[in-house]
Phi, psi and omega in degrees: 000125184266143130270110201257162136229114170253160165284151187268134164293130188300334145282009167248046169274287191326315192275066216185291180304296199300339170280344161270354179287296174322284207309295177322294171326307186290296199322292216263358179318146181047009162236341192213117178333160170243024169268332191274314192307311185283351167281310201288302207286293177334298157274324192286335204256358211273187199291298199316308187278339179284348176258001141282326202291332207279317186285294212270348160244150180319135150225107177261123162268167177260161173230151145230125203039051205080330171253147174274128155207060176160167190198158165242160158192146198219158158229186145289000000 
């Protein structure tokens, strides 16, 4: 298995968003509504705020063979 960890690229906001829908879902299933989740995934995820978050913070993906499946992201 090859792992890759990068800065994330303004093409991997799609894949970035699915791996936080995918990780929530699986994480919060049955503890948390998926009406709320889906409010939650809606703002924290959306293109706009990830290509701020993308500007204004660390953010890093993970690769495996090529595809991403994770990502970090921090500020100070």
């Amino acid at each position: 298995m090859n792992v890759i960890i990068r800065k994330m690229k303004k093409r991997d906001l799609l894949h970035v968003k699915n791996v936080a829908e995918t990780s929530w879902r699986a994480t919060y299933e049955g503890i948390i509504p998926i009406r709320i989740q889906e409010e939650f995934l809606s703002k924290a995820y959306n293109e706009k705020m990830l290509k701020k978050r993308r500007r204004n913070t660390n953010f890093f993906v993970a690769e495996v063979d090529g595809k991403i499946v994770g990502f970090a992201n921090y500020s100070k």
